[in-house]
CHARMM-style PDB file with segment names, atoms N, HN, CA, C and O in Angstrom:
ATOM      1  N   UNK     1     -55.189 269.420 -79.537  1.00  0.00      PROA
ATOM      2  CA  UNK     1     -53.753 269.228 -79.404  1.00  0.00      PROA
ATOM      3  C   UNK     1     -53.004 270.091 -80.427  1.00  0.00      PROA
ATOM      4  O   UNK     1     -53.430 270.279 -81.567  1.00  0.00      PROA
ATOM      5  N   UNK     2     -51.686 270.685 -79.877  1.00  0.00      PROA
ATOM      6  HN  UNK     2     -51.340 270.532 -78.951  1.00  0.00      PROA
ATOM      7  CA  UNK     2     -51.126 271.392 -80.754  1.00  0.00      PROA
ATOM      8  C   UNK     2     -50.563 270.783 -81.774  1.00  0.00      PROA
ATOM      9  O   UNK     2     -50.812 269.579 -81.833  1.00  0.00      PROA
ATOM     10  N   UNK     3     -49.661 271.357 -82.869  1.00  0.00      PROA
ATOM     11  HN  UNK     3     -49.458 272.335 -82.821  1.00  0.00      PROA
ATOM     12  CA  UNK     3     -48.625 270.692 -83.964  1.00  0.00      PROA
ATOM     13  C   UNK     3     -47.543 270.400 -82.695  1.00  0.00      PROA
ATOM     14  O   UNK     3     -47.279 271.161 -81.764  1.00  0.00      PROA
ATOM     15  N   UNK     4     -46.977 268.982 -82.974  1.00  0.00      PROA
ATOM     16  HN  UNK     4     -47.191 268.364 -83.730  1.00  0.00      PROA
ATOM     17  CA  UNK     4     -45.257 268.620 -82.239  1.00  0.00      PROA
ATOM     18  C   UNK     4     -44.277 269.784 -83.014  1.00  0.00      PROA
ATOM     19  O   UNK     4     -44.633 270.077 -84.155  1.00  0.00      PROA
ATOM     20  N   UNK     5     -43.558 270.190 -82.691  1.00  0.00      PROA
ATOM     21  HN  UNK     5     -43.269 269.953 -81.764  1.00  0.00      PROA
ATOM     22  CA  UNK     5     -42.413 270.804 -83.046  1.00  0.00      PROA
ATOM     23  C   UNK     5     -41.360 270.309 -83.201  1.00  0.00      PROA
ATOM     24  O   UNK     5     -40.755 269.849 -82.233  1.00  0.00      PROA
ATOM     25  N   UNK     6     -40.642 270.248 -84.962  1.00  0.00      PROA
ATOM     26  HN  UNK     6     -41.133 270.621 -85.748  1.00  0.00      PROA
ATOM     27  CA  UNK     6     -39.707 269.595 -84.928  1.00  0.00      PROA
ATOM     28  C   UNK     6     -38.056 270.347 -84.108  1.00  0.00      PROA
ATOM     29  O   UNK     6     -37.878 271.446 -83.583  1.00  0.00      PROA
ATOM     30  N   UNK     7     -37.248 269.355 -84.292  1.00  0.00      PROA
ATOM     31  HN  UNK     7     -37.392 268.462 -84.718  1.00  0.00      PROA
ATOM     32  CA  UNK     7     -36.114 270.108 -83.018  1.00  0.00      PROA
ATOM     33  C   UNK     7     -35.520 270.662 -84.155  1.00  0.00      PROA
ATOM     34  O   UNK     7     -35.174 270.128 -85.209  1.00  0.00      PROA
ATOM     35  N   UNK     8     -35.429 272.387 -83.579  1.00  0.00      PROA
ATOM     36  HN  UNK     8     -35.711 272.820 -82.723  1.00  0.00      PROA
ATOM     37  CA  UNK     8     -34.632 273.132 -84.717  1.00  0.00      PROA
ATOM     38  C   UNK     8     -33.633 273.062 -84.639  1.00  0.00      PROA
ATOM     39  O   UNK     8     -33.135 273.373 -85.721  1.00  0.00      PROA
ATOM     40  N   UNK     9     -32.519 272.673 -83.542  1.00  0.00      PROA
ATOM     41  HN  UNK     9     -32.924 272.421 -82.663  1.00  0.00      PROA
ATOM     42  CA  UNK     9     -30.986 272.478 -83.643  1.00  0.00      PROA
ATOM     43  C   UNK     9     -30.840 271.237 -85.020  1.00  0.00      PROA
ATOM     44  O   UNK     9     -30.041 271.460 -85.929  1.00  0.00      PROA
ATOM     45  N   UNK    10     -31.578 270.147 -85.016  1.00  0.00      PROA
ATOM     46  HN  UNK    10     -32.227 269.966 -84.277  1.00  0.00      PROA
ATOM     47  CA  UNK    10     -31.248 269.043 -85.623  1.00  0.00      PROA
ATOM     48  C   UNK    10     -31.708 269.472 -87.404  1.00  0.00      PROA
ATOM     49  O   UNK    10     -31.124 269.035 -88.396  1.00  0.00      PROA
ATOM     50  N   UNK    11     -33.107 270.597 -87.401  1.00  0.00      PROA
ATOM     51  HN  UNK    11     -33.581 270.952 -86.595  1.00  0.00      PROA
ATOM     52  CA  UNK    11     -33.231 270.923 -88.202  1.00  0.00      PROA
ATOM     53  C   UNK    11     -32.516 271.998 -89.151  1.00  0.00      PROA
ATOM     54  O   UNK    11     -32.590 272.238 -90.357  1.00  0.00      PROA
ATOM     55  N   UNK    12     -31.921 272.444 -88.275  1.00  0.00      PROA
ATOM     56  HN  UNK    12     -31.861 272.249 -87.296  1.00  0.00      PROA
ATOM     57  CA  UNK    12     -30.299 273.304 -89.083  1.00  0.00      PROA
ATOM     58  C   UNK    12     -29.467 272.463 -89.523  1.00  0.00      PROA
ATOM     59  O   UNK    12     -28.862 272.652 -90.579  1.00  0.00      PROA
ATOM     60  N   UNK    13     -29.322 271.484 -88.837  1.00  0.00      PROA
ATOM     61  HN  UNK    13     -29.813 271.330 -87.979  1.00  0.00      PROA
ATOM     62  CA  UNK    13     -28.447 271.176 -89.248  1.00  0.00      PROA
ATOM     63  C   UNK    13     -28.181 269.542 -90.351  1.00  0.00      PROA
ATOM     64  O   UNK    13     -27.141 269.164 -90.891  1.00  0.00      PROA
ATOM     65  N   UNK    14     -29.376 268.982 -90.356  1.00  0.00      PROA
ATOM     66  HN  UNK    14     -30.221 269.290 -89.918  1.00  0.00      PROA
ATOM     67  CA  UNK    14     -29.493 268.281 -91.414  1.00  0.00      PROA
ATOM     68  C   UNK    14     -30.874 268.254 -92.097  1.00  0.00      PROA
ATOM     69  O   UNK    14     -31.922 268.799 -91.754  1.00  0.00      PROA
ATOM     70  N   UNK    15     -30.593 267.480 -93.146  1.00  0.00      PROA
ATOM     71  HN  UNK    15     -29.741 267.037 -93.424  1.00  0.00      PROA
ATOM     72  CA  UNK    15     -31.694 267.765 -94.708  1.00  0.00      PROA
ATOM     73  C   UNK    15     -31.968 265.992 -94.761  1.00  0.00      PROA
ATOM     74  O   UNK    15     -31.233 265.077 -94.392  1.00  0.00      PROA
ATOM     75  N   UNK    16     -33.644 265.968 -95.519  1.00  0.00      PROA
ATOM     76  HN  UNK    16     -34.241 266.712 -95.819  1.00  0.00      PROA
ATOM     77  CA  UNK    16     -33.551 264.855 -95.767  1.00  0.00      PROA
ATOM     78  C   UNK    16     -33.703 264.776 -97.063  1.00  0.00      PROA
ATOM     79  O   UNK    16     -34.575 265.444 -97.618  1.00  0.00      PROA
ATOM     80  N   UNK    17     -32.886 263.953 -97.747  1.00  0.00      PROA
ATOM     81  HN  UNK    17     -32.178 263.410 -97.296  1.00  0.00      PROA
ATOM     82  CA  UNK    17     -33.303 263.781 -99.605  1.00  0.00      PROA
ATOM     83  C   UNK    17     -34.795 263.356-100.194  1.00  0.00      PROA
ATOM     84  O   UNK    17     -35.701 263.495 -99.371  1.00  0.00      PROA
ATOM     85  N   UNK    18     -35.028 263.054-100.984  1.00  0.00      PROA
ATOM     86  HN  UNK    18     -34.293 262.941-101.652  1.00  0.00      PROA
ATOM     87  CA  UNK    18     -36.101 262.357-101.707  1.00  0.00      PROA
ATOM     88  C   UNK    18     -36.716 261.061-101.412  1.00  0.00      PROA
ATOM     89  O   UNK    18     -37.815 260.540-101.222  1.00  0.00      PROA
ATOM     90  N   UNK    19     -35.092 260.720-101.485  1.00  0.00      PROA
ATOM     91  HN  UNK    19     -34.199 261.144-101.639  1.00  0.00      PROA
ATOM     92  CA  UNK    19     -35.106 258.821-101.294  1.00  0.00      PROA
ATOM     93  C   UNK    19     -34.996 258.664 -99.460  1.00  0.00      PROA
ATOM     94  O   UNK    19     -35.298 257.593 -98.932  1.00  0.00      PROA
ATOM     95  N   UNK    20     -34.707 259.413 -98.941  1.00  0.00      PROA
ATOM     96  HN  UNK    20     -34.462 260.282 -99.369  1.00  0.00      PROA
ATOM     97  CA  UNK    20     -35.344 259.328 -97.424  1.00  0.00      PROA
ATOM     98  C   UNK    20     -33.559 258.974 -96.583  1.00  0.00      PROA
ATOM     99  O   UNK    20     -33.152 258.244 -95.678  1.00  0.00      PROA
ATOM    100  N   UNK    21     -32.884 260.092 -97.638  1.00  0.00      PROA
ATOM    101  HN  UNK    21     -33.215 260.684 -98.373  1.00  0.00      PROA
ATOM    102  CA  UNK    21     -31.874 259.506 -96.712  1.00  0.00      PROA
ATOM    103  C   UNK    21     -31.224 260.605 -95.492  1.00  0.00      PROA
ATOM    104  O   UNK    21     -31.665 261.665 -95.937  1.00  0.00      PROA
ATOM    105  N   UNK    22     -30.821 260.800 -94.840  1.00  0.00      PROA
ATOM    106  HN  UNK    22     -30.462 259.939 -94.479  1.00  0.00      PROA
ATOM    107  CA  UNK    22     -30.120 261.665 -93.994  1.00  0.00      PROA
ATOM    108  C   UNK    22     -28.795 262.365 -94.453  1.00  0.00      PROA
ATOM    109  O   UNK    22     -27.815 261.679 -94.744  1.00  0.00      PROA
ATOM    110  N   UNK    23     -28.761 264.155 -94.537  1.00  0.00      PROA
ATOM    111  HN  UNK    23     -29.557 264.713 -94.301  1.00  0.00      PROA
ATOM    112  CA  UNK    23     -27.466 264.566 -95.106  1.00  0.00      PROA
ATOM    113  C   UNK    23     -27.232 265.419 -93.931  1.00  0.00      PROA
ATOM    114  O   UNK    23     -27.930 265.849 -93.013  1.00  0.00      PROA
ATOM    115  N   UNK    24     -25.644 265.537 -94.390  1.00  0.00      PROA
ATOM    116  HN  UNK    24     -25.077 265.188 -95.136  1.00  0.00      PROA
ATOM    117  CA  UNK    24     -25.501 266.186 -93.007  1.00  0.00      PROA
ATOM    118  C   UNK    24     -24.064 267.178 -93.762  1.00  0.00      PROA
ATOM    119  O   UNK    24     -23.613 266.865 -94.864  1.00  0.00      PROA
ATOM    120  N   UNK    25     -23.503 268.371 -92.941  1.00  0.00      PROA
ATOM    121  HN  UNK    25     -23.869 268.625 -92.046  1.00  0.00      PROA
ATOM    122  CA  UNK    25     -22.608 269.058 -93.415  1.00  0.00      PROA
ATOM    123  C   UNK    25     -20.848 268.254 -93.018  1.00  0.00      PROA
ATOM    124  O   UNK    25     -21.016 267.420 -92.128  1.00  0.00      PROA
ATOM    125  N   UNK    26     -20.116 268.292 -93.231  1.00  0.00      PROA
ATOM    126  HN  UNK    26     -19.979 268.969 -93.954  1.00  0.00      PROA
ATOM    127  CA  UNK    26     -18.845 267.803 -92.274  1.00  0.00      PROA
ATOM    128  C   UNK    26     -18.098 268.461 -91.482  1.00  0.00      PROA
ATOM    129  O   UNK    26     -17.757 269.602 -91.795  1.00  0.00      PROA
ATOM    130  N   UNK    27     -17.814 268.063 -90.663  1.00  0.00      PROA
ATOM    131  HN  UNK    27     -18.091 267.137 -90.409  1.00  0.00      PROA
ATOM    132  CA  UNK    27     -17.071 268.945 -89.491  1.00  0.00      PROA
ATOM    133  C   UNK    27     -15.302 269.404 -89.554  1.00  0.00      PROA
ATOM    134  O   UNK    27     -14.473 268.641 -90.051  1.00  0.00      PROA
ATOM    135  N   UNK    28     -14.981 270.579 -89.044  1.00  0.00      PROA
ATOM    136  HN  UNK    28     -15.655 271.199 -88.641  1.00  0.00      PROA
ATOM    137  CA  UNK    28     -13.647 271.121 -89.107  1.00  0.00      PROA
ATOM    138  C   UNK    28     -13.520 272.098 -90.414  1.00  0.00      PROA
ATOM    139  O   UNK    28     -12.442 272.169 -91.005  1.00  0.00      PROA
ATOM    140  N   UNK    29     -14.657 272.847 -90.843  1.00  0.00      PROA
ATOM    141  HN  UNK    29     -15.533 272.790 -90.363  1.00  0.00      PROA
ATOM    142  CA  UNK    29     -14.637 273.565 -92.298  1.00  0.00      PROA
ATOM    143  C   UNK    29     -14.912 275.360 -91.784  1.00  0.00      PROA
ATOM    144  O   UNK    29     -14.918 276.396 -92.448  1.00  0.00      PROA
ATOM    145  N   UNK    30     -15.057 275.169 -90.738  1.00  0.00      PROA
ATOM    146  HN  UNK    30     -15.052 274.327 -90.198  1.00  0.00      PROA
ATOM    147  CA  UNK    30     -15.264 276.575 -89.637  1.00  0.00      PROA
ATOM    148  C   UNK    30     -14.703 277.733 -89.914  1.00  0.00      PROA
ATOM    149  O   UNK    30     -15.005 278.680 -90.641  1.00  0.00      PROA
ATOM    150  N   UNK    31     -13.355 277.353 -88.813  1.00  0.00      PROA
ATOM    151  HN  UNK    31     -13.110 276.584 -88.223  1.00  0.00      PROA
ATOM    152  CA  UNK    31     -12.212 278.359 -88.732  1.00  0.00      PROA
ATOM    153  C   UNK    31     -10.768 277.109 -88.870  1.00  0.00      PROA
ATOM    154  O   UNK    31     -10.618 275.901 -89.053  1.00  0.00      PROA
ATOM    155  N   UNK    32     -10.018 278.215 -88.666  1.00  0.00      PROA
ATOM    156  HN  UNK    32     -10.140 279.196 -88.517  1.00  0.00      PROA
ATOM    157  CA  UNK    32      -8.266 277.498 -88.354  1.00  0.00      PROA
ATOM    158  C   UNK    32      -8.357 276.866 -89.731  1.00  0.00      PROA
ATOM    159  O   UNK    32      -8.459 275.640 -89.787  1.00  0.00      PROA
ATOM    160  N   UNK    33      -8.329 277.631 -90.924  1.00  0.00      PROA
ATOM    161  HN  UNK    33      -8.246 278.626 -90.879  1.00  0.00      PROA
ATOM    162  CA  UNK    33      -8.529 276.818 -92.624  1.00  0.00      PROA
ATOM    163  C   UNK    33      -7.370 277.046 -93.248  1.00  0.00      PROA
ATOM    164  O   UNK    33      -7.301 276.478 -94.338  1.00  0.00      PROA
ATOM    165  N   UNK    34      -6.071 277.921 -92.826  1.00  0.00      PROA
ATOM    166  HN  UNK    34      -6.127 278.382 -91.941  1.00  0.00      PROA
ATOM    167  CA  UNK    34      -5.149 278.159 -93.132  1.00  0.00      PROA
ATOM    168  C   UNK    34      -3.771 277.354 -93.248  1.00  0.00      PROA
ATOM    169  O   UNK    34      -2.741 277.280 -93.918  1.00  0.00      PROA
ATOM    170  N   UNK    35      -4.375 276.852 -92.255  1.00  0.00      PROA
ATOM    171  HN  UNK    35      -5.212 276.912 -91.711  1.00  0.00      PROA
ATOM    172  CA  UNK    35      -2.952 275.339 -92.329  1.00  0.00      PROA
ATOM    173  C   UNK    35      -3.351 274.179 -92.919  1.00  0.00      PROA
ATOM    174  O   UNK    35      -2.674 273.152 -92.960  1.00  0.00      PROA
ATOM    175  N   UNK    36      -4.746 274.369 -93.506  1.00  0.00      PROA
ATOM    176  HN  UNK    36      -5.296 275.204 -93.472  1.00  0.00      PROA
ATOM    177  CA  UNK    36      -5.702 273.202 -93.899  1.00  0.00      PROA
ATOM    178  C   UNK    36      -4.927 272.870 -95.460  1.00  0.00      PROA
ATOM    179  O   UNK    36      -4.299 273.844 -95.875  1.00  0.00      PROA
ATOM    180  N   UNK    37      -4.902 272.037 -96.075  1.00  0.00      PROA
ATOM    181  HN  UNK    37      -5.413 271.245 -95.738  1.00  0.00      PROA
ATOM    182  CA  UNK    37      -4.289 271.540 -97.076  1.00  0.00      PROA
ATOM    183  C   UNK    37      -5.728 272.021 -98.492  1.00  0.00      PROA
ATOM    184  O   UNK    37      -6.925 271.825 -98.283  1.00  0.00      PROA
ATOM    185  N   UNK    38      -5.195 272.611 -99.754  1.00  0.00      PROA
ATOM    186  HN  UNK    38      -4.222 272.770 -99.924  1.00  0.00      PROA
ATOM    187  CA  UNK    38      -6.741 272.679-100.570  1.00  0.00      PROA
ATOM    188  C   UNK    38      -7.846 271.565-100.510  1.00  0.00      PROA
ATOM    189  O   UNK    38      -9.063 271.540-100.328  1.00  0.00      PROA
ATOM    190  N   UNK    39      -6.873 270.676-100.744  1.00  0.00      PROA
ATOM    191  HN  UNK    39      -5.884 270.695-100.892  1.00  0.00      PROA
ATOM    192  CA  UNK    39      -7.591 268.940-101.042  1.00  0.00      PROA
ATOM    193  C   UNK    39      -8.162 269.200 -99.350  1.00  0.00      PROA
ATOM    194  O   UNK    39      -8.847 270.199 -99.131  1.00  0.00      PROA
ATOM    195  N   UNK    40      -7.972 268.652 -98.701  1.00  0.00      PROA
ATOM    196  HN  UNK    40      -7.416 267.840 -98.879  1.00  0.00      PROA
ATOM    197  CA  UNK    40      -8.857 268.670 -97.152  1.00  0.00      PROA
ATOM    198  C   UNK    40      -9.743 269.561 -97.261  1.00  0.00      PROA
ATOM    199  O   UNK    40     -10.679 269.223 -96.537  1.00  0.00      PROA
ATOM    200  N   UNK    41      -9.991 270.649 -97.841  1.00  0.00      PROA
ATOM    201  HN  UNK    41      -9.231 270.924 -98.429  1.00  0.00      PROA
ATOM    202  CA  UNK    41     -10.786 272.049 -97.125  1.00  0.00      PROA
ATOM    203  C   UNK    41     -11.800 271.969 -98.427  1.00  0.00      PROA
ATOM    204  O   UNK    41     -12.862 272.581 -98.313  1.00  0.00      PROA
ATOM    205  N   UNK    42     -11.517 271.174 -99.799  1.00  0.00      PROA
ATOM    206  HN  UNK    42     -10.655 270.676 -99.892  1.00  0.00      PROA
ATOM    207  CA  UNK    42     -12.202 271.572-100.514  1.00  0.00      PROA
ATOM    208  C   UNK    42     -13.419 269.552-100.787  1.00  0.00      PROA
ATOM    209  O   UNK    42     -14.273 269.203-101.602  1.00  0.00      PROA
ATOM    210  N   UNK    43     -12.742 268.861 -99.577  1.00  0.00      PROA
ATOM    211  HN  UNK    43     -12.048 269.145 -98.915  1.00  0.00      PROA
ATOM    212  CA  UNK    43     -13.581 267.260 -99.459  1.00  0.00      PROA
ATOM    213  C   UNK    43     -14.264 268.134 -98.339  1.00  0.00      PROA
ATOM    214  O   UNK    43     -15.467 267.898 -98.221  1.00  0.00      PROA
ATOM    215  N   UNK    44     -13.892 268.832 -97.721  1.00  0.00      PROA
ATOM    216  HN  UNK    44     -12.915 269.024 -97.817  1.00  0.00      PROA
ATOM    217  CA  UNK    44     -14.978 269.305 -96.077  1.00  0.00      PROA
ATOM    218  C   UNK    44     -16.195 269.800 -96.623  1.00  0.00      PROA
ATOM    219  O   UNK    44     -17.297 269.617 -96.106  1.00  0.00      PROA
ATOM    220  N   UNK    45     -15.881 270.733 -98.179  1.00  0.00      PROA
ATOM    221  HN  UNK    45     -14.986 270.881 -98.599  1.00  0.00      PROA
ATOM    222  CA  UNK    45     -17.128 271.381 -98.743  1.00  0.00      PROA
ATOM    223  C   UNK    45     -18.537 270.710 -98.683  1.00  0.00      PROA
ATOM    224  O   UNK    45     -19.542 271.365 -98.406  1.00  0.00      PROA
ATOM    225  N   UNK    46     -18.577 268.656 -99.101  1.00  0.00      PROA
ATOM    226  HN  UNK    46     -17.761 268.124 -99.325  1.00  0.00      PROA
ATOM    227  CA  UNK    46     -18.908 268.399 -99.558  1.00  0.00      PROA
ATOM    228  C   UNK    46     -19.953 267.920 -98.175  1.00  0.00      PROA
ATOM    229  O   UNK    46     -19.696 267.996 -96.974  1.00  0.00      PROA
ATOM    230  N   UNK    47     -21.207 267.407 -98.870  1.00  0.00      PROA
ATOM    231  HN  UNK    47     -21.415 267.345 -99.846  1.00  0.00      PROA
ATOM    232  CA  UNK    47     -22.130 266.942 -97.686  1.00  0.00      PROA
ATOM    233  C   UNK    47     -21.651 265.199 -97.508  1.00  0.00      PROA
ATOM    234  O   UNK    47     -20.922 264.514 -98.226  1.00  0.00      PROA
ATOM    235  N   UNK    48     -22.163 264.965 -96.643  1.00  0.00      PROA
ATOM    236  HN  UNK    48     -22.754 265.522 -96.060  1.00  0.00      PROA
ATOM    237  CA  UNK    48     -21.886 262.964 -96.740  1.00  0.00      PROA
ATOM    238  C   UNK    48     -23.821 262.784 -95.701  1.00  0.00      PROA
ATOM    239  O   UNK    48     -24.663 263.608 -95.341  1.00  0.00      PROA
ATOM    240  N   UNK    49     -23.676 260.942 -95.588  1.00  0.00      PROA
ATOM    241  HN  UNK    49     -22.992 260.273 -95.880  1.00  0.00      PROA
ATOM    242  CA  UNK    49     -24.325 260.227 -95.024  1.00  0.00      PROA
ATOM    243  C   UNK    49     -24.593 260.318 -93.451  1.00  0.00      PROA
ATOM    244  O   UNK    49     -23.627 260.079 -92.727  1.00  0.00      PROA
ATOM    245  N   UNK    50     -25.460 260.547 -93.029  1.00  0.00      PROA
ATOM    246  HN  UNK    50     -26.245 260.741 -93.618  1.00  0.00      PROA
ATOM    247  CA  UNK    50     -25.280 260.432 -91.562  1.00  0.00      PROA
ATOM    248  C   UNK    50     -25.188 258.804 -91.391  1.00  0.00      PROA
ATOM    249  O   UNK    50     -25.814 257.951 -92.020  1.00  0.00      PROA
ATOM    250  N   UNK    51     -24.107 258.612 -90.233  1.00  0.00      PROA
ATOM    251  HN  UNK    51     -23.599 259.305 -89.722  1.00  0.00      PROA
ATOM    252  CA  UNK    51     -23.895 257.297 -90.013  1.00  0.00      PROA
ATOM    253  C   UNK    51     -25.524 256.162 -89.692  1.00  0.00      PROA
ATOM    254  O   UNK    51     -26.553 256.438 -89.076  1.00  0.00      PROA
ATOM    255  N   UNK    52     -25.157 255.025 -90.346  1.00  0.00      PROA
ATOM    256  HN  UNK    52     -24.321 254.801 -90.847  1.00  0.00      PROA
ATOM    257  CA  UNK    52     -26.156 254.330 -90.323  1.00  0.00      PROA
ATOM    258  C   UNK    52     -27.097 253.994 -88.569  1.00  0.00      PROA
ATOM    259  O   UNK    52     -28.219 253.553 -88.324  1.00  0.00      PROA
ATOM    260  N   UNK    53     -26.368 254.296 -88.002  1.00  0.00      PROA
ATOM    261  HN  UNK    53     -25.456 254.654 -88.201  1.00  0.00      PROA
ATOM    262  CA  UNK    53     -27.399 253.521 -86.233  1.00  0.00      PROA
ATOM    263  C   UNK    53     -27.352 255.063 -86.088  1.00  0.00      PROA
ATOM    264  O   UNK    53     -27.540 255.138 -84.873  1.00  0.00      PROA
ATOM    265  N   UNK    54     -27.256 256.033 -86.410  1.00  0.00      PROA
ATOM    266  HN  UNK    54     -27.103 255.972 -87.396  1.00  0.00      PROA
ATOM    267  CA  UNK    54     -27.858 257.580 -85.937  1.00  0.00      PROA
ATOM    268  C   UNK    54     -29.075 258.110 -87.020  1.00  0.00      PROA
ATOM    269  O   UNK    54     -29.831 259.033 -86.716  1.00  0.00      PROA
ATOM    270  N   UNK    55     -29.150 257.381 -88.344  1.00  0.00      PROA
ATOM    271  HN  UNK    55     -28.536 256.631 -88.591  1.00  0.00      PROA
ATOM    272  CA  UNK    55     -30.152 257.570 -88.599  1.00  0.00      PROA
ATOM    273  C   UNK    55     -31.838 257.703 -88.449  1.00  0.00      PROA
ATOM    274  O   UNK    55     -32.440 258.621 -89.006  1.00  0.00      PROA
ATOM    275  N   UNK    56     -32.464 256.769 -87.706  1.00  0.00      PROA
ATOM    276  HN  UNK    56     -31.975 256.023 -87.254  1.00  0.00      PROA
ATOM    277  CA  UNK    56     -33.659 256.487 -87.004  1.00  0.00      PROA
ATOM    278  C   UNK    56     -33.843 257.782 -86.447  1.00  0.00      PROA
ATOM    279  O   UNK    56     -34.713 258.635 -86.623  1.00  0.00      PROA
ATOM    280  N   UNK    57     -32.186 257.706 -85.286  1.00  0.00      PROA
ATOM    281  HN  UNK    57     -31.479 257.013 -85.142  1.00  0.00      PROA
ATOM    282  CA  UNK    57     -32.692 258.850 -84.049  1.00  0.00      PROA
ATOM    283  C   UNK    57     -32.610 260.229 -84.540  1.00  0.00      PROA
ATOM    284  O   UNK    57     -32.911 261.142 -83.771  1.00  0.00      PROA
ATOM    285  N   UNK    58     -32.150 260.531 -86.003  1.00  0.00      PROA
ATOM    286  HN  UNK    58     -31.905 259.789 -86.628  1.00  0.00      PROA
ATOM    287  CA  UNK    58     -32.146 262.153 -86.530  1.00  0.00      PROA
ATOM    288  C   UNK    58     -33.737 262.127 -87.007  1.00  0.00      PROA
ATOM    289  O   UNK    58     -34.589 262.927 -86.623  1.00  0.00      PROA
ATOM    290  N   UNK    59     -33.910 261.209 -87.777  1.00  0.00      PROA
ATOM    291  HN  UNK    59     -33.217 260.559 -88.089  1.00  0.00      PROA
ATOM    292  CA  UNK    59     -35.276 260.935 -88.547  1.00  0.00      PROA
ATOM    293  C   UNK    59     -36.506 261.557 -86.905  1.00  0.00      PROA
ATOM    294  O   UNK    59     -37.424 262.361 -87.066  1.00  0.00      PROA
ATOM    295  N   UNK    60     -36.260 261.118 -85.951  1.00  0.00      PROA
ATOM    296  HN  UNK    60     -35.514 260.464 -85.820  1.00  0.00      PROA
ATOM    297  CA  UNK    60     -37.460 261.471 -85.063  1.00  0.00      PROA
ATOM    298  C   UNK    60     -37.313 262.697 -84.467  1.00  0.00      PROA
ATOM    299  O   UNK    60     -38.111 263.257 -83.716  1.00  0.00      PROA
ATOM    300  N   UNK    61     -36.117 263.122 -84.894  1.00  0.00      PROA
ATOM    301  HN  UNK    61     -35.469 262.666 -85.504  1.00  0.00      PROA
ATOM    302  CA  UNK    61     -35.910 264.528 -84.216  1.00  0.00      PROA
ATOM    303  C   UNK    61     -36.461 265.826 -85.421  1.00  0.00      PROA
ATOM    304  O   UNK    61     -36.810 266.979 -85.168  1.00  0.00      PROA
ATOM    305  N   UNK    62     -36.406 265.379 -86.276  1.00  0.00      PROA
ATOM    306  HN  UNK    62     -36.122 264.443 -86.481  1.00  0.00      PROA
ATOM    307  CA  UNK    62     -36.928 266.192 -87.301  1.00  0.00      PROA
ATOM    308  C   UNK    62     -38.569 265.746 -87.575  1.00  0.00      PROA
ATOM    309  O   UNK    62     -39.360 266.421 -88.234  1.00  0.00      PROA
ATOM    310  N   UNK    63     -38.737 265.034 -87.208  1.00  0.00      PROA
ATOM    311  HN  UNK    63     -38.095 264.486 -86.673  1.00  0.00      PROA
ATOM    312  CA  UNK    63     -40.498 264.545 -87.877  1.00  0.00      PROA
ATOM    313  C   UNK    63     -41.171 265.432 -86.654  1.00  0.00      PROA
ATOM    314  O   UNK    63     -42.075 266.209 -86.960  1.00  0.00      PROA
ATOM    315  N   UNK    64     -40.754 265.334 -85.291  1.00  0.00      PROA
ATOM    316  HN  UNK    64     -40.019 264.702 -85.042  1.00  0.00      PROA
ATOM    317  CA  UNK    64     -41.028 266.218 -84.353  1.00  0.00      PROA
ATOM    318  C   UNK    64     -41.668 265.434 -83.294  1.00  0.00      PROA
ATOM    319  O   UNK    64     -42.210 266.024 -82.360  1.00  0.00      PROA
ATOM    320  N   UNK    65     -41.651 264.162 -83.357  1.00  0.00      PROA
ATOM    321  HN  UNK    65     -41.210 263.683 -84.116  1.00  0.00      PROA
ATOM    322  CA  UNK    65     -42.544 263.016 -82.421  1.00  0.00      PROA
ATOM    323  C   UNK    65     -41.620 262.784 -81.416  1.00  0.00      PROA
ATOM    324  O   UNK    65     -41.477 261.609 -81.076  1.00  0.00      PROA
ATOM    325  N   UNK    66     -40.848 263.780 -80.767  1.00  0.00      PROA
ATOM    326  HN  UNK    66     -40.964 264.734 -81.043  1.00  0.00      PROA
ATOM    327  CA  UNK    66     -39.868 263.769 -79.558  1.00  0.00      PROA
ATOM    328  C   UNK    66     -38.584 262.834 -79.097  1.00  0.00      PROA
ATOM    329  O   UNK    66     -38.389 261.710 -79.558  1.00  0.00      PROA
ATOM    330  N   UNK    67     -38.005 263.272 -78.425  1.00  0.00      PROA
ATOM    331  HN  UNK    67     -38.163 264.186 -78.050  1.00  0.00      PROA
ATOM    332  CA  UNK    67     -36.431 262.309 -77.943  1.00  0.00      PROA
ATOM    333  C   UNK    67     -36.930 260.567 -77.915  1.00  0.00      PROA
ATOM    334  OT1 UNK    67     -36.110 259.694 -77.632  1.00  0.00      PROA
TER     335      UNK     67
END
């Protein structure tokens, strides 16, 4: 049997910490940053939590043991 492959969309786009938690980037930090306020554009920088009931299902998309 081969290695599972973890899903590389999910793997771009989030990290898991030490302590096993789920990080993720925040959304709206793209484009269109010009009308964006400093304070807004410079909290978007920051990483946060993936919400708690989407955790499990990122966790299996990255371990690679399928949908």
């Amino acid at each position: 049997m081969p290695k599972i492959k973890s899903h590389r969309g999910a793997a771009k786009r989030f990290k898991t910490t030490g302590s096993g938690k789920v990080r993720r980037q925040k959304a709206y930090h793209s484009h269109l940053l010009t009308k964006k306020d400093p304070k807004r554009k410079r909290q978007l920088r920051k990483q946060t939590d993936v919400y708690s009931g989407q955790v499990q299902y990122v966790k299996r998309l990255l371990s690679g043991s399928g949908k």
